[in-house]
N, C-alpha and C positions, 0 to 999 in steps of 0.2 A: 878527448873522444869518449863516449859514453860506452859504458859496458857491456854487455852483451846479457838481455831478461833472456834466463828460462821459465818454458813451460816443462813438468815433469809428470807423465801423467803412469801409473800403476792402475793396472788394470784386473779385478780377479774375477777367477772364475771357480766356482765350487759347486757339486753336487752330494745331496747329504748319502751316507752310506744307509742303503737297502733302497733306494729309490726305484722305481718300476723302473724297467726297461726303457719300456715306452715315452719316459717323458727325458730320459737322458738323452732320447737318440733325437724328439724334439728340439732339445735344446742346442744340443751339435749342430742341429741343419739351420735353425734360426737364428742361431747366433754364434758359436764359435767356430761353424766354417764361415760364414760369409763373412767374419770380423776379422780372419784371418785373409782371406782373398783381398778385402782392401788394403791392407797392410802391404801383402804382395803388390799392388797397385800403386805405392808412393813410398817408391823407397827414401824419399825425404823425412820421413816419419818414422822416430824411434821412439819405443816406448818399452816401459818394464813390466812383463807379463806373469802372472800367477795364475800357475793350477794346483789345484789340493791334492793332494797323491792320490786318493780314492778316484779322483776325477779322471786322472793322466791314468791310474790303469783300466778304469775302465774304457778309456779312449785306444790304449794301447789293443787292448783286445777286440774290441770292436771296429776299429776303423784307424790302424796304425799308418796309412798314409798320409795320415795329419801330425804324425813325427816327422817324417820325414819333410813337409813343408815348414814347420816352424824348427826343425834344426838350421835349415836352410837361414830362415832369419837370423836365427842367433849367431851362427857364423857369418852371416853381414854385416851384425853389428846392429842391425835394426831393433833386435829383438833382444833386452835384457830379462832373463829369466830370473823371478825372485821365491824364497824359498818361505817356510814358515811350520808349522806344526802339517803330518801327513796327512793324517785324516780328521783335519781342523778343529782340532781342539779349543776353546779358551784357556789362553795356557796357566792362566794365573789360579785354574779353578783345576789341575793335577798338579801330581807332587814332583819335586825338582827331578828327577830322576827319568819321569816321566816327559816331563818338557825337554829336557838333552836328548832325548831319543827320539822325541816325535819329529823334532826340527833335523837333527844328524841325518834321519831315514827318507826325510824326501831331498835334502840336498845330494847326497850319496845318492837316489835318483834320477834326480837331473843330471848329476854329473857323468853317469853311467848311461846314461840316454842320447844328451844332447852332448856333452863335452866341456859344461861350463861348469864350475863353480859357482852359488847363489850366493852374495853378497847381501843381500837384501833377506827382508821376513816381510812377511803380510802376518798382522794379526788379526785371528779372526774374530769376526764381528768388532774389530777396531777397538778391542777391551785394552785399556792401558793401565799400568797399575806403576807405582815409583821400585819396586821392586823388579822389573823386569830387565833392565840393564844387565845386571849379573848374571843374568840366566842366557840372554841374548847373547852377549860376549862368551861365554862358555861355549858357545856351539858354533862360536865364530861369523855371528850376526854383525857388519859394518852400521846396518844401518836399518829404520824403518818409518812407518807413515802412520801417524796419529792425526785424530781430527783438531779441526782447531781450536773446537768449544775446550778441549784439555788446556790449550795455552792462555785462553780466553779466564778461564775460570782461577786460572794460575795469576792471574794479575796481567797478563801480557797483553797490550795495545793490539788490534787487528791492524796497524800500518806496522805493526814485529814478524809479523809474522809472512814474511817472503824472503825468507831464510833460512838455514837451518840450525839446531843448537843441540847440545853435548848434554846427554841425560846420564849421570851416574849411580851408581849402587854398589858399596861396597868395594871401592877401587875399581869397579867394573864400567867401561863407558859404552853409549853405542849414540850415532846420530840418530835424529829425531827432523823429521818433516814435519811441517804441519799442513794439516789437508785441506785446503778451502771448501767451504761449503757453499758459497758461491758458483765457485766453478762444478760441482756436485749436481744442484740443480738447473745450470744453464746447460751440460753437458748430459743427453743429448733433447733436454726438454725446452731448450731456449733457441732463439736464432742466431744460424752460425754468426752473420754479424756482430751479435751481439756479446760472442763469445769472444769475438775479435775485440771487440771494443773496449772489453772490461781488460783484456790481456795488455793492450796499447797505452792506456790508463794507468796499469798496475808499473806497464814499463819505465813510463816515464816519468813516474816517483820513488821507483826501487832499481834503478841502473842496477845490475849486478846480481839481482836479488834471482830469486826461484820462485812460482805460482807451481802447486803442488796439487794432484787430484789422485785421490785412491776411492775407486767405488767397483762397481759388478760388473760384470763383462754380461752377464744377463739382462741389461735394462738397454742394450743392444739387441735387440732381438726376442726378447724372453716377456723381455715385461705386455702387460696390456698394451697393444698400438704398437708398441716400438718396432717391429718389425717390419711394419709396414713405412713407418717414419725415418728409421733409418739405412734401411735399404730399397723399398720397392720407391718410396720417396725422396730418396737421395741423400739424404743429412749425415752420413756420413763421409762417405767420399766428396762431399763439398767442405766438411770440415775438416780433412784430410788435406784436400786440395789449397783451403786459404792458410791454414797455416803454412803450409811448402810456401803459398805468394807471399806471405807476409814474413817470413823467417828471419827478414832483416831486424 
């Protein structure tokens, strides 16, 4: 009996610190509420979500009812909260001292918020370096999502990579995703079909395996057109929807 393909998808969302008002509270109504009400909408769909700490406070103070619907998720189980530096750092470009802290202080906020522990980092701008294990592990990082040109450039096969593999440093290990890029720009700029196709395809040469996507919670909404594409248009709650029909 064949194994059971995941999709894994990480989702982030950030805004830079000092940004005007005005374009935070944009962003909220265009994309991280409505991306959140589909979610609410299928609960067959679980996915791992990141806010940058700058982000989550300034949501907190501004429109705190949006904790209390995404705790709800993560105590469903819907909703895996993943952590990373607070106010998104590239971690590799502060000093170690400073990256333990940056990651310790938004996990301690999730956890103080929602009730979870983050198991996960988002690295921002997806900068990877071979040095980051030890510092990840230090702050009790299980695991994270790099693109796949890293593994690509590494010598690794693109049919290696629907799995995941143990990056070390100095005694220190953490998993390592790798991100399809693929699924990057079919998600939400191709047809859901076609997102289905490539998934159905990946299944049935990788039994077992994982198809992995970490990109913006802003290209929901934020981006040029997406807004319109993926909510007044539908494209997301239809790919919501086939995934839940095709889950087998």
């Amino acid at each position: 009996m064949p194994q059971t393909f995941h999709l894994s998808l990480l989702i982030h969302a950030h805004q830079p610190c000092g940004n005007f008002h005005h374009v935070l509270d944009k962003a909220y109504e265009d994309s991280y509420l409505p991306f959140l009400e589909h979610l609410e909408k299928h609960s067959g769909i679980r996915v791992g979500l990141h806010y940058s700490g700058h982000l989550l406070a300034w949501i907190e103070q501004h429109r705190p009812e949006y904790f209390a619907r995404l705790k709800a998720l993560v105590q469903s189980g819907q909703v895996e909260l993943i952590g990373g530096g607070f106010f998104e750092p590239i971690l590799i470009s502060i000093p170690p001292e400073d990256q333990f802290e940056q990651i310790t202080r938004l996990t301690a906020y999730l956890e103080k918020h929602f009730g979870q522990r983050a198991a996960g980092a988002w690295l921002a701008e997806r900068v990877w370096e071979p040095q980051l294990p030890s510092i990840l592990a230090a702050a009790h990082v299980a695991y994270t999502l790099v693109d796949d040109m890293h593994f690509l450039a590494a010598g690794f096969e693109p049919e290696e990579l629907f799995g995941a593999y143990v990056a070390e440093d100095r005694g220190k290990s953490v998993w390592l995703y790798p991100g399809q890029k693929a699924l990057r720009y079919l998600v939400p700029f191709g047809k859901v079909e076609d997102v289905i196709s490539y998934l159905r395809a990946a299944a049935s040469l990788h039994s077992g395996g994982v198809a992995a996507m970490g990109d913006d919670m802003e290209k929901f909404g934020v981006w040029p057109g997406t807004h319109e594409d993926c909510y007044k248009d539908g494209w997301l709650a239809k790919f919501f929807a086939e995934l839940e029909k095709n889950s087998d």
